[in-house]
MARLUM-523921 format. One record per residue (C-alpha): x, y, z; residue in three letters; chain; residue number from 0. Coordinates in nm, 3 decimals. Example, Ala and Ser with C-alpha at 12.3 -4.5 7.8 and 13.67 -1.06 7.14 Angstrom:
2
        px        py        pz   resn   chain   resi
     1.230    -0.450     0.780    ala       A      0
     1.367    -0.106     0.714    ser       A      1
REM end
This chain:
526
        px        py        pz   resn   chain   resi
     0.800    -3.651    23.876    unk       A      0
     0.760    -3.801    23.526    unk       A      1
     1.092    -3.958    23.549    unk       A      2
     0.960    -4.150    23.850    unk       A      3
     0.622    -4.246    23.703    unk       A      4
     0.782    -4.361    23.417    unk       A      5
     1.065    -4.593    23.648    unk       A      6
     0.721    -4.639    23.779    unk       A      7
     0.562    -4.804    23.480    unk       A      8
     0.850    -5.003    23.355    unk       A      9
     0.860    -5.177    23.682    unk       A     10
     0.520    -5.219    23.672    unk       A     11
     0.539    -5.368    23.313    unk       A     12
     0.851    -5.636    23.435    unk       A     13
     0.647    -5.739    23.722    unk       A     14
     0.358    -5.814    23.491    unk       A     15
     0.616    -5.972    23.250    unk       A     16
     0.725    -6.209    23.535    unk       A     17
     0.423    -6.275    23.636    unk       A     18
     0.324    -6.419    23.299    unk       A     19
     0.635    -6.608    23.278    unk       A     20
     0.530    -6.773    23.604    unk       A     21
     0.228    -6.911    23.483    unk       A     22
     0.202    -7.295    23.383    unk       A     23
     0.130    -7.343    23.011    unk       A     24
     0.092    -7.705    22.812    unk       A     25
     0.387    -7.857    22.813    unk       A     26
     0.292    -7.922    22.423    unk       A     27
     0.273    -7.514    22.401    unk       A     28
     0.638    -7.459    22.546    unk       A     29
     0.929    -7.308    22.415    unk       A     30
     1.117    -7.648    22.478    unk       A     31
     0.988    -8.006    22.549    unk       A     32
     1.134    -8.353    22.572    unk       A     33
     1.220    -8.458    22.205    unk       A     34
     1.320    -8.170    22.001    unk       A     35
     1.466    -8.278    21.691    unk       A     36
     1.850    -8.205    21.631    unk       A     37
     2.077    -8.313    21.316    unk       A     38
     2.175    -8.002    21.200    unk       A     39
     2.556    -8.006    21.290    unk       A     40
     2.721    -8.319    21.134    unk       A     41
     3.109    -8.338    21.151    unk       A     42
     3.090    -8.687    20.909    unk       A     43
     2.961    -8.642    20.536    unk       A     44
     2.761    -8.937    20.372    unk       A     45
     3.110    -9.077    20.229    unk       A     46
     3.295    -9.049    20.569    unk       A     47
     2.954    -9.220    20.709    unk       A     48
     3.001    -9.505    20.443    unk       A     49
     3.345    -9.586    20.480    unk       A     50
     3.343    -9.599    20.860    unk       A     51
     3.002    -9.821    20.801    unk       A     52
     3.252   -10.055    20.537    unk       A     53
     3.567   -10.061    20.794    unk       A     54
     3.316   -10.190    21.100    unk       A     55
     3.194   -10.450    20.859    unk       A     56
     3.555   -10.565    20.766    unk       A     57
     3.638   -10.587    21.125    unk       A     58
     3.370   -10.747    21.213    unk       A     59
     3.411   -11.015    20.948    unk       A     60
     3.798   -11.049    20.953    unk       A     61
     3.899   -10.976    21.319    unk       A     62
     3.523   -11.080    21.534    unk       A     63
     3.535   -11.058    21.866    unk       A     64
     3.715   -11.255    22.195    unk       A     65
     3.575   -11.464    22.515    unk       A     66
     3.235   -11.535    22.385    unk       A     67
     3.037   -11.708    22.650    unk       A     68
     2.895   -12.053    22.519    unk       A     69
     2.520   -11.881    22.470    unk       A     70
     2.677   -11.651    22.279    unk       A     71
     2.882   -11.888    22.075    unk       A     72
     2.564   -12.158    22.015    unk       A     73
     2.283   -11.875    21.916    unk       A     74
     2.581   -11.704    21.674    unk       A     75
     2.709   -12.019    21.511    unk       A     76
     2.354   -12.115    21.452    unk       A     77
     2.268   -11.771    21.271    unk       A     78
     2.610   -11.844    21.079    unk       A     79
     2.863   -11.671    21.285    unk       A     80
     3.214   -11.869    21.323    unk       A     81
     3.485   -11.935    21.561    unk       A     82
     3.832   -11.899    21.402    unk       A     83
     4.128   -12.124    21.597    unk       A     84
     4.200   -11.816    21.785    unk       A     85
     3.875   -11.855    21.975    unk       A     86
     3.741   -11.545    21.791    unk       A     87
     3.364   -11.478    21.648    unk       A     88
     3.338   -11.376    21.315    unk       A     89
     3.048   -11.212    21.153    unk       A     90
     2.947   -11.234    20.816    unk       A     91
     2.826   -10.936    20.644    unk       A     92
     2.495   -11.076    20.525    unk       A     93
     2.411   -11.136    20.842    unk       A     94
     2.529   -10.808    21.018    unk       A     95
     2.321   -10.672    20.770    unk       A     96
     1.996   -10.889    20.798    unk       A     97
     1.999   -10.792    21.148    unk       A     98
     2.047   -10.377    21.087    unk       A     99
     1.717   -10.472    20.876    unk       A    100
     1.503   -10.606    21.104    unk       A    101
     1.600   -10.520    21.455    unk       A    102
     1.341   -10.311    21.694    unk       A    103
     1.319    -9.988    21.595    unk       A    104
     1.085    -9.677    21.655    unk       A    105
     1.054    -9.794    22.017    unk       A    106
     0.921    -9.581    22.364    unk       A    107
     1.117    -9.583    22.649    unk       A    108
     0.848    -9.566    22.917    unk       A    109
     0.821    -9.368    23.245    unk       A    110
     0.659    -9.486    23.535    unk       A    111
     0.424    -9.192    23.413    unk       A    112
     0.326    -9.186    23.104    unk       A    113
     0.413    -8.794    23.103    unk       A    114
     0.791    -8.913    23.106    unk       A    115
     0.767    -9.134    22.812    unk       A    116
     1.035    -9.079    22.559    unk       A    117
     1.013    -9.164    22.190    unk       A    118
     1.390    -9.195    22.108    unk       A    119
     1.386    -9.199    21.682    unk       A    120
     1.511    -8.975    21.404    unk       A    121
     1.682    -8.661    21.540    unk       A    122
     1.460    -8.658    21.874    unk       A    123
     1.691    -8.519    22.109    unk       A    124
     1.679    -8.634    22.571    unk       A    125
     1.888    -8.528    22.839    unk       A    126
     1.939    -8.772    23.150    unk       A    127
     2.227    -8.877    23.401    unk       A    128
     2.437    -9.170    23.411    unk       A    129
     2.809    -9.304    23.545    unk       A    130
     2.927    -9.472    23.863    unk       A    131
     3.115    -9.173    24.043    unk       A    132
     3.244    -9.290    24.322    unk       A    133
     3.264    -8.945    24.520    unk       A    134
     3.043    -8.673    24.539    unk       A    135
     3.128    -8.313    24.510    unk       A    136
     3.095    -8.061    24.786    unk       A    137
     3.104    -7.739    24.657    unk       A    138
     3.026    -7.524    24.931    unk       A    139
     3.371    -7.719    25.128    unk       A    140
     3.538    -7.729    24.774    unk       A    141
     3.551    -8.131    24.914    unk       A    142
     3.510    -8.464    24.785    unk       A    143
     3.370    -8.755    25.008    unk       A    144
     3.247    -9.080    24.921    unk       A    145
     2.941    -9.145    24.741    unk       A    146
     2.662    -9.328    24.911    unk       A    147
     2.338    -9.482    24.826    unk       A    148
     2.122    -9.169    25.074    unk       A    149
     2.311    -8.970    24.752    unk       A    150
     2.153    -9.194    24.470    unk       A    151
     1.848    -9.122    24.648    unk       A    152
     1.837    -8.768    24.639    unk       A    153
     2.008    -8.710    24.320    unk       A    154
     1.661    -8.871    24.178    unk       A    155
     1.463    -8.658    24.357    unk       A    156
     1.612    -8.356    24.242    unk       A    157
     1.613    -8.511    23.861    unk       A    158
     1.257    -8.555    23.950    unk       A    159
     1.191    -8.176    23.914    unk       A    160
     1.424    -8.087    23.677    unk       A    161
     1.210    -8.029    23.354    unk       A    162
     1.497    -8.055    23.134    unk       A    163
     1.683    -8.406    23.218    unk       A    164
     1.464    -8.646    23.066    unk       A    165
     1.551    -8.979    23.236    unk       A    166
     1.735    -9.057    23.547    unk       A    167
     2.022    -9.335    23.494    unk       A    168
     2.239    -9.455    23.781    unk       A    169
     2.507    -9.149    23.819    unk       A    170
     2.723    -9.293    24.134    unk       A    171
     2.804    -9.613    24.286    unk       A    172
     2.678    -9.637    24.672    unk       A    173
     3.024    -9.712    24.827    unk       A    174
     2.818    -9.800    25.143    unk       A    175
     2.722   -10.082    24.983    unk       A    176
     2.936   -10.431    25.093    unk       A    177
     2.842   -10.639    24.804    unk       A    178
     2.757   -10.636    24.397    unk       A    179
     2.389   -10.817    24.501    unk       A    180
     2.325   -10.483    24.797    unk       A    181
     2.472   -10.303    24.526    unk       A    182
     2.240   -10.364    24.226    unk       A    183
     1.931   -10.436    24.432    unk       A    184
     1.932   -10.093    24.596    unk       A    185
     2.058    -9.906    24.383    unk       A    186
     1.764    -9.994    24.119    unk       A    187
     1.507    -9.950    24.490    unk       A    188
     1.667    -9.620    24.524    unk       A    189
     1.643    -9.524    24.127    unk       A    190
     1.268    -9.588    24.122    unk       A    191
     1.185    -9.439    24.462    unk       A    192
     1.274    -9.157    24.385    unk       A    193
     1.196    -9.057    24.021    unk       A    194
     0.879    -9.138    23.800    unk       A    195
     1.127    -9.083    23.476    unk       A    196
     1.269    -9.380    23.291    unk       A    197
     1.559    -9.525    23.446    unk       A    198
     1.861    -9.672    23.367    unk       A    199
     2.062    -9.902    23.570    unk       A    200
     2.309   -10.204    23.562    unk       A    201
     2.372   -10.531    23.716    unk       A    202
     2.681   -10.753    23.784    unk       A    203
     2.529   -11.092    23.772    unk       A    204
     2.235   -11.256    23.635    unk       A    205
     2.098   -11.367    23.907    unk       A    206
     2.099   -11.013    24.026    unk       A    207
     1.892   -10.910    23.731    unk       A    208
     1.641   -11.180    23.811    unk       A    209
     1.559   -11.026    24.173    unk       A    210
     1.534   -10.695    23.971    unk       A    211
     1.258   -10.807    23.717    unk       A    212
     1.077   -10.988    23.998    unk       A    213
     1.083   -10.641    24.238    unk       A    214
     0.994   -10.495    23.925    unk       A    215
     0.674   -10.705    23.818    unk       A    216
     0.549   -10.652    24.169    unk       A    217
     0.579   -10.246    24.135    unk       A    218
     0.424   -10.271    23.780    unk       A    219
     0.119   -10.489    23.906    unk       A    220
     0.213   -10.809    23.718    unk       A    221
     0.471   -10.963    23.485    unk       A    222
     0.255   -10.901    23.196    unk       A    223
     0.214   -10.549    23.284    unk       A    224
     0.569   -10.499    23.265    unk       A    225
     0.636   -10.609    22.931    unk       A    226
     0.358   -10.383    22.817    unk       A    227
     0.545   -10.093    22.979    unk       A    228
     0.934   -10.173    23.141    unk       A    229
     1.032    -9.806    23.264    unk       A    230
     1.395    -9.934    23.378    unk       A    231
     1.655   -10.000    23.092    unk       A    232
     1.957   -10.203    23.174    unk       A    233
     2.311   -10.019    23.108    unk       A    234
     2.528   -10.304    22.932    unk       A    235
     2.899   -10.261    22.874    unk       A    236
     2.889   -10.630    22.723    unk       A    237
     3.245   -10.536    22.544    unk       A    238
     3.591   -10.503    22.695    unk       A    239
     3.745   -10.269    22.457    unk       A    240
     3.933   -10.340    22.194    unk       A    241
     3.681   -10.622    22.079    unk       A    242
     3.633   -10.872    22.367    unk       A    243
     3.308   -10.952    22.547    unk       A    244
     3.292   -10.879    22.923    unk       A    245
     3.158   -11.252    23.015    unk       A    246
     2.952   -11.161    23.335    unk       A    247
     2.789   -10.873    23.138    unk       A    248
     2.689   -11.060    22.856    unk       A    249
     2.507   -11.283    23.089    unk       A    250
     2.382   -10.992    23.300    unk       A    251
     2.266   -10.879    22.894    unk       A    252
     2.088   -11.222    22.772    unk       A    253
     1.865   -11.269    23.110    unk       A    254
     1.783   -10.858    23.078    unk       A    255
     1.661   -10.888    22.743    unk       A    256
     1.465   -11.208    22.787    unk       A    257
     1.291   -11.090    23.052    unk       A    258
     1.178   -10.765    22.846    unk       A    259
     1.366   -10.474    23.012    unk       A    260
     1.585   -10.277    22.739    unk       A    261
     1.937   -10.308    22.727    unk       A    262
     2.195   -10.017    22.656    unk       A    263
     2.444   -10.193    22.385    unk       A    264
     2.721    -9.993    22.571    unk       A    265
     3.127    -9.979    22.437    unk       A    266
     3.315    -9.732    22.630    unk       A    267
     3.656    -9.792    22.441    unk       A    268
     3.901    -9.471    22.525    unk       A    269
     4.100    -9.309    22.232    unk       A    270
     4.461    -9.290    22.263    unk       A    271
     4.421    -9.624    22.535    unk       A    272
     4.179    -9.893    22.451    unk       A    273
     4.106    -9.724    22.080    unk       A    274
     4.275    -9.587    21.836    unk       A    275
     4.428    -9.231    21.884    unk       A    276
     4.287    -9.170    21.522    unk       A    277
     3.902    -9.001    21.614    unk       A    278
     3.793    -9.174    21.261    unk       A    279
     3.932    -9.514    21.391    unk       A    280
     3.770    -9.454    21.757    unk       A    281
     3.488    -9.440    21.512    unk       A    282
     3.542    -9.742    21.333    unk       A    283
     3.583    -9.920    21.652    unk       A    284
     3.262    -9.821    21.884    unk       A    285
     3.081    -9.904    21.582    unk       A    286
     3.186   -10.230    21.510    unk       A    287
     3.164   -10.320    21.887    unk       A    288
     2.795   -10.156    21.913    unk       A    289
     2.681   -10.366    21.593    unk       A    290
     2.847   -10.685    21.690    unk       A    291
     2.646   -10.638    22.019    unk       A    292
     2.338   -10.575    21.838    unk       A    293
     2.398   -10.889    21.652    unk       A    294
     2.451   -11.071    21.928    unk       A    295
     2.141   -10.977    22.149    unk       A    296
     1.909   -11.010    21.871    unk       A    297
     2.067   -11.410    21.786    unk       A    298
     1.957   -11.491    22.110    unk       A    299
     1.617   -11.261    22.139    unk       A    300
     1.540   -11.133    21.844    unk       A    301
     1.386   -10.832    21.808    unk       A    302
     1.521   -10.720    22.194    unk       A    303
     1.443   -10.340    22.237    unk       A    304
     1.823   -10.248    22.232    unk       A    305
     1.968    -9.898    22.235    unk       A    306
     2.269    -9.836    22.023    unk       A    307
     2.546    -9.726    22.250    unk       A    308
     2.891    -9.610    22.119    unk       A    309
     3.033    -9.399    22.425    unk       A    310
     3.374    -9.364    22.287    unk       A    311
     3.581    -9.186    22.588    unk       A    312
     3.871    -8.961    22.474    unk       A    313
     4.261    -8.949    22.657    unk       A    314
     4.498    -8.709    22.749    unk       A    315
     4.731    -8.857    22.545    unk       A    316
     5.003    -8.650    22.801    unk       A    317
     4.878    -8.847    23.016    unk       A    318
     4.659    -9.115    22.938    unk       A    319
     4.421    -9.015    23.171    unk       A    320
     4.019    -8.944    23.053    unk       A    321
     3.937    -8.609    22.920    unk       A    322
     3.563    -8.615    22.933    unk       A    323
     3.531    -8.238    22.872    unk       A    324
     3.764    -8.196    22.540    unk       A    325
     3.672    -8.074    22.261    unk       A    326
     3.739    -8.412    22.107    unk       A    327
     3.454    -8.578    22.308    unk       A    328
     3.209    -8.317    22.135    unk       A    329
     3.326    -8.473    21.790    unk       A    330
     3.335    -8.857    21.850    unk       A    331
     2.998    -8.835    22.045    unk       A    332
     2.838    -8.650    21.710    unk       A    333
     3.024    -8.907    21.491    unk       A    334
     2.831    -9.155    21.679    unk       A    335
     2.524    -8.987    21.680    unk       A    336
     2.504    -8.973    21.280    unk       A    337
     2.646    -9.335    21.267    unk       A    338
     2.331    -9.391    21.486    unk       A    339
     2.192    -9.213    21.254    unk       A    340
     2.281    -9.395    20.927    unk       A    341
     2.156    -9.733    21.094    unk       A    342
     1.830    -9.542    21.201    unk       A    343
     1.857    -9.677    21.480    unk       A    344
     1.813    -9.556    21.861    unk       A    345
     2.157    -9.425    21.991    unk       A    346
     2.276    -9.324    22.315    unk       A    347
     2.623    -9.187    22.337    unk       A    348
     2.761    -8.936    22.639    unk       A    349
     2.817    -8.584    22.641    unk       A    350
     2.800    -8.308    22.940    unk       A    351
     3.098    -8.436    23.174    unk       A    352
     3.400    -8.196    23.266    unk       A    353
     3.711    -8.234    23.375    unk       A    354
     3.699    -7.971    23.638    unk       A    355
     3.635    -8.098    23.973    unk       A    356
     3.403    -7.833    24.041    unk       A    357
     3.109    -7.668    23.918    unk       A    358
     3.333    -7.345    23.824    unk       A    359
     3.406    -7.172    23.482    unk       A    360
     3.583    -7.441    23.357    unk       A    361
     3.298    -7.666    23.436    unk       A    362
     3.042    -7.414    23.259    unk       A    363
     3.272    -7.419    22.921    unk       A    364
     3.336    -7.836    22.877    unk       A    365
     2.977    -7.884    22.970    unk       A    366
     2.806    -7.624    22.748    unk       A    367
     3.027    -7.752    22.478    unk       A    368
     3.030    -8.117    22.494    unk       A    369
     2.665    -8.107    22.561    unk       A    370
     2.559    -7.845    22.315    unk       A    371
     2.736    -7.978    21.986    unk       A    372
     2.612    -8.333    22.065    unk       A    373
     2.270    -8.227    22.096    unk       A    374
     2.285    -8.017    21.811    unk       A    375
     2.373    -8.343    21.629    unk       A    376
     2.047    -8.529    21.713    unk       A    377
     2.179    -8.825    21.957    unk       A    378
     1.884    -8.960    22.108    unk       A    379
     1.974    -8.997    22.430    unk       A    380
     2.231    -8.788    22.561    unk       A    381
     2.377    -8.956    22.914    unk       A    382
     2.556    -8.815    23.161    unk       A    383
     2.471    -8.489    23.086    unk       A    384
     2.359    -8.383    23.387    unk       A    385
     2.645    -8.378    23.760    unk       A    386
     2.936    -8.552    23.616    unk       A    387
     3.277    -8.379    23.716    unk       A    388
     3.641    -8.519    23.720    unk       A    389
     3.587    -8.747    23.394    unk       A    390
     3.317    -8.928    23.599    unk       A    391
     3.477    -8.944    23.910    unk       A    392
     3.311    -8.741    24.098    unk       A    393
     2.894    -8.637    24.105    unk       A    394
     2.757    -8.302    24.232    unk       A    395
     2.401    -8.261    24.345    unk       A    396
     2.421    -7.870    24.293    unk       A    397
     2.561    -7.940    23.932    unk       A    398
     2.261    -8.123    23.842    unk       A    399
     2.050    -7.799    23.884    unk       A    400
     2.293    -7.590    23.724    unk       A    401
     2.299    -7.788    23.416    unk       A    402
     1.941    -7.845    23.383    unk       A    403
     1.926    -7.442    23.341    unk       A    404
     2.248    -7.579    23.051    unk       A    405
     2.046    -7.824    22.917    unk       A    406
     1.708    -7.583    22.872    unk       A    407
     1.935    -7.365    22.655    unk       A    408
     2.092    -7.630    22.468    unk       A    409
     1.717    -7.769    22.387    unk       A    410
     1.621    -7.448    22.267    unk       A    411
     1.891    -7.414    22.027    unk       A    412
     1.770    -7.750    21.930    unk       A    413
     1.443    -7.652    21.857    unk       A    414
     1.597    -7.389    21.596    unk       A    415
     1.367    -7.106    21.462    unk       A    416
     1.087    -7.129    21.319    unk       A    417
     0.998    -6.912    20.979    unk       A    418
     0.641    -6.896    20.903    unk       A    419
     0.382    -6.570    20.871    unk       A    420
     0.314    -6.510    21.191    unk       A    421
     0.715    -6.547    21.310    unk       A    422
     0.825    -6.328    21.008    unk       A    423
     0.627    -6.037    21.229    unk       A    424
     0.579    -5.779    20.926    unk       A    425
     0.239    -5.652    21.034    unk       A    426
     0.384    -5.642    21.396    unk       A    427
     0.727    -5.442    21.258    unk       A    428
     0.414    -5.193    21.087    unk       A    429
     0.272    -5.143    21.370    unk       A    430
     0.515    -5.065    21.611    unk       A    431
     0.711    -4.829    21.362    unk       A    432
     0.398    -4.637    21.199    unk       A    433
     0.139    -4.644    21.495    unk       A    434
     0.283    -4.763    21.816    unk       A    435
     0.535    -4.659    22.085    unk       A    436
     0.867    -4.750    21.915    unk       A    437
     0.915    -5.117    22.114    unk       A    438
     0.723    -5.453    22.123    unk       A    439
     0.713    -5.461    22.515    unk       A    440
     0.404    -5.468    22.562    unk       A    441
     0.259    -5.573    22.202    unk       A    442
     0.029    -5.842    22.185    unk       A    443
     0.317    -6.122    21.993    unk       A    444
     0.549    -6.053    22.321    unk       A    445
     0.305    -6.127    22.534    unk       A    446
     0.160    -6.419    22.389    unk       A    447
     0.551    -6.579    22.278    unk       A    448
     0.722    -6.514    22.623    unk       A    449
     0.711    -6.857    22.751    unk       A    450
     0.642    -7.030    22.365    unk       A    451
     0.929    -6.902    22.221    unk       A    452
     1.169    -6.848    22.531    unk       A    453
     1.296    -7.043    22.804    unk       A    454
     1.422    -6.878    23.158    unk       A    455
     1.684    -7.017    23.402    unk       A    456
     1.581    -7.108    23.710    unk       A    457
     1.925    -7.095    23.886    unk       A    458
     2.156    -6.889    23.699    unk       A    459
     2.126    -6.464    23.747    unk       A    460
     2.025    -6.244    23.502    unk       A    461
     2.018    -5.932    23.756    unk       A    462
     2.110    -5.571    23.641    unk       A    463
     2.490    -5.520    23.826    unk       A    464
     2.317    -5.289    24.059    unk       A    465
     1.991    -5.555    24.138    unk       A    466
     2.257    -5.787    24.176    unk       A    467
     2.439    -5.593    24.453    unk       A    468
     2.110    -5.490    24.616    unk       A    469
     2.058    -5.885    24.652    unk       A    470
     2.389    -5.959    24.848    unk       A    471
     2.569    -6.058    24.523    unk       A    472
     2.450    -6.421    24.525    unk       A    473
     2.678    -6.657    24.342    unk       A    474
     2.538    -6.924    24.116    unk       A    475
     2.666    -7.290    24.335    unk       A    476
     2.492    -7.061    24.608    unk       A    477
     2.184    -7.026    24.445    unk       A    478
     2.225    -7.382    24.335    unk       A    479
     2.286    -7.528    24.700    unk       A    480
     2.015    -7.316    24.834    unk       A    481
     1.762    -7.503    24.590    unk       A    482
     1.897    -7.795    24.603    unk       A    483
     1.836    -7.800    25.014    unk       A    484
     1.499    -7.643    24.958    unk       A    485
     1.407    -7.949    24.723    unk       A    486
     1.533    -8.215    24.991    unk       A    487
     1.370    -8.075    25.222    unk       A    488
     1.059    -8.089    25.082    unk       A    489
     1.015    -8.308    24.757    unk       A    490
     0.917    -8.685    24.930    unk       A    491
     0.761    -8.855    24.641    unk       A    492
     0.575    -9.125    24.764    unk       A    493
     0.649    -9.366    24.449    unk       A    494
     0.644    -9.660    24.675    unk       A    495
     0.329    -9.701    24.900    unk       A    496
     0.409    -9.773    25.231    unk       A    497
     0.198   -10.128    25.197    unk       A    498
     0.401   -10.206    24.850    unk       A    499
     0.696   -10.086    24.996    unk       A    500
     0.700   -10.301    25.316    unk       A    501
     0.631   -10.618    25.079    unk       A    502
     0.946   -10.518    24.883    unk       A    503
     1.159   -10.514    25.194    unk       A    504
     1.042   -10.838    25.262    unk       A    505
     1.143   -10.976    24.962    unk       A    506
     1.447   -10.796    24.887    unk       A    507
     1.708   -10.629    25.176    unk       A    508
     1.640   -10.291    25.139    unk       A    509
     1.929   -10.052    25.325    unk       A    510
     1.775    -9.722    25.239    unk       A    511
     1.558    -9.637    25.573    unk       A    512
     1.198    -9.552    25.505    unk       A    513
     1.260    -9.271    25.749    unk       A    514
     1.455    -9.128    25.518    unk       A    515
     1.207    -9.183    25.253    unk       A    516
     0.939    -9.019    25.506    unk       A    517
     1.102    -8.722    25.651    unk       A    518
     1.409    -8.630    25.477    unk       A    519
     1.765    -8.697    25.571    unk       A    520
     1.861    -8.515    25.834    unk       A    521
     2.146    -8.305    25.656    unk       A    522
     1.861    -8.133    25.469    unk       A    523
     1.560    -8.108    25.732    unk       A    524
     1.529    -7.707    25.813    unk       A    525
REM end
């Protein structure tokens, strides 16, 4: 009879342990929150840092860049940039330099709430999304289909609950969509329809980017009110690796900027293929490209808000094909991190993507270590971190609920510990050894640190073997599908009034139906 009351008692003690778990505490109070700081892994000393720093510069200066659009070429020249015979513009170092000294720094990135706001400096660490996949994964059919803009959709409404992915950039590319304009008008409608979290999108031509701004003054209340708060960055790969501009970008870049919406400096060279196969001359590379873009923007708006953004890629060199879950990726995205770092500047780099094409045990490992040696590094803002699979061919809505368990854990080893009196838990230690029952269950430091000092997983099972076969032995993409279904079926944020929203699809053509918006798409309505 004892045996029971005490089975008794320890059930009774979980349940009250679960129960306090449950509750809601200040986000301010939690064991993780948006912005932990990393830096302490760092795979480049202060030399290596240097000499990559003095290589960019030379390249820069000696080699410049190709097909520079004639904006580029009149607000460079004028700041003292010039074009050798080979149509190439080089930088001087004085004025690469100038440049590192007084472009924007110490910047927000807002949210349409100001909960979401991010403050990307120093080692603050975010999660979000990002890519153009071009399927989406369907792990229940172990199938891919093709992505559609209904997908965009609800991959923003799931980011919207996901405490631990931090913004919401453009993951897929809406193949329903005919043309670039339906393409970059709706998929920036869809972005902020369905998430209150910055986002991040991108545009193929400047008059494209226009319409944008002008939807987006009318959702912010005014022009002015924009500038005092944009909460949608533009994604810029203004470079064609190795060292060219991509001319429609750049233009896509220049009307972004002046119209006050920040710009990701993006150069997404690929070692082994459109980099060197050396990692320290991938390195060299991204960060040449990143600062000539900086120097660019800022010659023709100075002091833009501009994100640094070296997203070196790495190849199979058996292949040549992208290996976004190697090891290798974990080590050129941290390089670029402390490079950020050395310029103290805001960078962005990518981490998180797999190869597998499912979310499986191969997915689980190139993930959690892509995404967790990054972060430990400090990068600011960590993209596609969150659904990528197949080196960013392919997007999974269940994925993006099984990482943002990932990414929780990952943020807590962030965090790191924290050694002070209280922490160090020698009166507690007395306690329990000289005067109380032998464990800290129930002590009053347990109670009080369960949801300050740990973090629980919302999808993944941490069941005793024999709870776990009571259950029906539920597998995790099952448990992810389930809530994944439960939030689509459910979660309509109404972001866009219906009386704003039927002025925007005046304006603009809108092809996401407000029944959707209103009631769900069918595939998830219960």
């Amino acid at each position: 009879m004892s045996a029971v009351e005490d089975l008794s008692k320890r059930r009774g003690g979980r349940e009250a342990r679960r129960a306090l778990r449950s509750r809601e505490i200040p986000r301010a109070e939690a064991a993780v929150r948006p912005g932990m700081e990393g830096g302490q892994y760092k795979p480049l000393t202060q030399r290596d840092m240097e000499r990559i720093h003095q290589a960019a510069l030379t390249l820069l200066e000696t080699v410049g860049f190709g097909q520079a659009i004639p904006s580029c070429v009149e607000a460079m020249t004028a700041r003292g940039c010039t074009m050798t015979d080979k149509g190439r513009m080089l930088i001087p170092r004085a004025l690469t330099e100038d440049i590192l000294a007084s472009c924007a720094r110490g910047f927000l990135l807002h949210g349409r709430d100001p909960q979401h706001d991010m403050e990307p400096t120093g080692n603050k660490v975010y999660f979000g999304t990002a890519g153009a996949a071009v399927h989406v994964v369907e792990p229940e059919t172990r199938s891919y289909r093709e992505s559609l803009l209904v997908d965009l959709y609800d991959a923003g409404r799931i980011v919207d609950t996901c405490e631990h992915i931090h913004f919401f950039q453009r993951c897929l590319t809406a193949r329903d969509m005919i043309t670039g304009h339906d393409l970059d008008i709706n998929t920036l409608y869809a972005c902020i329809a369905s998430t209150q979290k910055h986002v991040g999108t991108s545009m193929v031509d400047p008059a494209h980017v226009t319409e944008c701004l002008e939807m987006l003054h009318f959702v912010a209340g005014s022009e002015e009110k924009w500038r005092e708060r944009p909460f949608v960055s533009q994604s810029n790969c203004f470079v064609v690796p190795p060292m060219k501009f991509a001319e429609d970008a750049c233009r896509c870049l220049e009307t972004a900027a002046r119209g006050g919406m920040p710009v990701l400096l993006l150069s997404a060279a690929q070692a082994g293929a459109t980099s060197p196969a050396a990692l320290a001359g991938t390195l060299v590379q991204a960060v040449a490209e990143c600062l000539f873009g900086l120097v660019y923007i800022n010659c023709v708006v100075p002091g833009a808000v501009a994100i640094w953004g070296p997203w070196p890629f790495v190849s199979d060199l058996r292949t040549g094909a992208m290996s976004g879950g190697s090891g290798e990726q974990a080590l050129i995205t941290s390089g670029c991190a402390q490079m950020g770092h050395f310029y103290n500047l805001t960078v962005g780099s990518a981490a998180g993507m797999c190869d597998s094409k499912l979310p499986d045990m191969q997915a689980g490992y190139e993930k959690g270590v892509t995404a967790g040696i990054s972060a430990m590094t400090g990068v600011n803002l960590m993209y596609e971190s969150a659904g990528m699979h197949a080196s960013l061919l392919g997007f999974c809505l269940e994925s993006l609920l099984i990482d943002n368990d990932m990414l929780g854990a990952i943020n807590r080893n962030v965090r790191g510990i924290e050694v002070n009196e209280d922490t160090l838990s020698v009166e507690v230690i007395r306690e329990v050894c000289l005067n109380g029952p032998g464990h800290y269950l129930g002590s009053d430091q347990t109670l009080t640190l369960m949801q300050k000092e740990y973090i629980y997983p919302k999808i993944a099972n941490r069941m005793s073997p024999k709870e776990w076969i009571e259950a029906g032995r539920p597998d995790l993409v099952e448990r992810a599908a389930a809530r994944k279904r439960e939030i689509l079926s459910t979660h309509y944020p109404d972001y866009l009034p219906r009386a704003k929203d039927d002025v925007i699809r005046a304006r603009h053509d809108i092809k996401l139906p407000r029944e959707v918006m209103e009631m769900g798409d069918p595939r998830w309505i219960k």
